[in-house]
N, C-alpha and C positions, 0 to 999 in steps of 0.2 A: 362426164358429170353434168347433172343438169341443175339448174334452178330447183330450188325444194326435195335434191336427192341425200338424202340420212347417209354419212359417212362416220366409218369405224374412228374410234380414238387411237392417236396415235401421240406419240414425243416428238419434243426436238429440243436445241439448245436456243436457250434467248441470248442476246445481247452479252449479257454478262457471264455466257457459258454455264447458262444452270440450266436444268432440267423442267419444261411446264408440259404440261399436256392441255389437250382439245379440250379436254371434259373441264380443265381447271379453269381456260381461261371462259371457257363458253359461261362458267357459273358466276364470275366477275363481273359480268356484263356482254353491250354487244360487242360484234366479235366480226371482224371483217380479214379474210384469209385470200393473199396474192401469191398466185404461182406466177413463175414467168421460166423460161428454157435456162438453158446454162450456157457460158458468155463462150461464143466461140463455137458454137454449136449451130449445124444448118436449124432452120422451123420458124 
């Protein structure tokens, strides 16, 4: 993934176990998305 590349809408669960997607929150304003590896994991 690079800077400026268009990514599919996808779910996941927030904080309080609810349901938001990409497209809702990107409509709320800006929108800043962090991956990082899974704990315990080589990378």
């Amino acid at each position: 993934m690079k800077v400026g590349d268009v990514v599919q809408d996808f779910s996941a669960l927030d904080q309080n176990g609810e349901e938001v997607t990409l497209v809702d929150l990107v409509a709320t304003g800006p929108l800043v998305l962090y991956f990082y590896i899974k704990a315990k994991t080589p990378g």
